[in-house]
N, C-alpha and C positions, 0 to 999 in steps of 0.2 A: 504494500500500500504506500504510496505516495506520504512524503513528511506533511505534508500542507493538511491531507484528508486524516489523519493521526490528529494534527494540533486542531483542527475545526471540531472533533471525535470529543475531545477533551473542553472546548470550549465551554461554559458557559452559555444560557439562551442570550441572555444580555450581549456578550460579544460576539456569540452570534450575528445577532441582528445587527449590531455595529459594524459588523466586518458586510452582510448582503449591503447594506446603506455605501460602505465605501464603492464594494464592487459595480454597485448600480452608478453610484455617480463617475467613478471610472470609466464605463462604459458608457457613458452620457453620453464623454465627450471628442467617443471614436471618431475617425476622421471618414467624411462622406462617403468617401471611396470603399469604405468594409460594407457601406448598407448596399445588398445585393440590389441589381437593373430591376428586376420585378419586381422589390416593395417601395424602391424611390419610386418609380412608376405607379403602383399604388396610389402611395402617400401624394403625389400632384393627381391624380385624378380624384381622390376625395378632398385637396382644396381647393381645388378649381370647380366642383357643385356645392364646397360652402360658400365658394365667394360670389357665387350666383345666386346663391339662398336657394337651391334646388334642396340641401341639406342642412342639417344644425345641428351643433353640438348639442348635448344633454349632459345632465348630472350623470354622473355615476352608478348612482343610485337609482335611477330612474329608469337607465339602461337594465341594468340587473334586472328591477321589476318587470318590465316586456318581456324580456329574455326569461324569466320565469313563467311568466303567463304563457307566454309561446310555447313552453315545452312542459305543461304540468306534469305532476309525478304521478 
């Protein structure tokens, strides 16, 4: 096993989530060029029907709730 997957093993939940929070903002601020052609491609075709108002952001929360409706249990 890998040293890194031993000391995460051993962490704490606290530093856990301290260390996903770094890694996430780490990866924040990869450079364009890693985000694969099909999801930049993506990502400008869903801003270009918000900036038409064809679409619109929602809560979070709001989203989840559709997304539950949508598929009860």
């Amino acid at each position: 096993m890998p040293v890194v997957l031993e000391a995460i093993d051993k962490m704490t939940t606290s530093e856990k989530f301290d260390t996903m929070n770094y890694l996430w903002s780490s990866l924040s601020v990869v450079q364009s060029d890693m985000v694969p052609a099909w999801h930049r491609q993506a990502l400008e075709k869903t801003e270009a029907r918000v900036a038409s108002g064809i679409e619109r952001p929602i809560a979070w929360g709001a989203a989840k709730e559709i997304i539950k409706n949508a598929f009860p249990s």
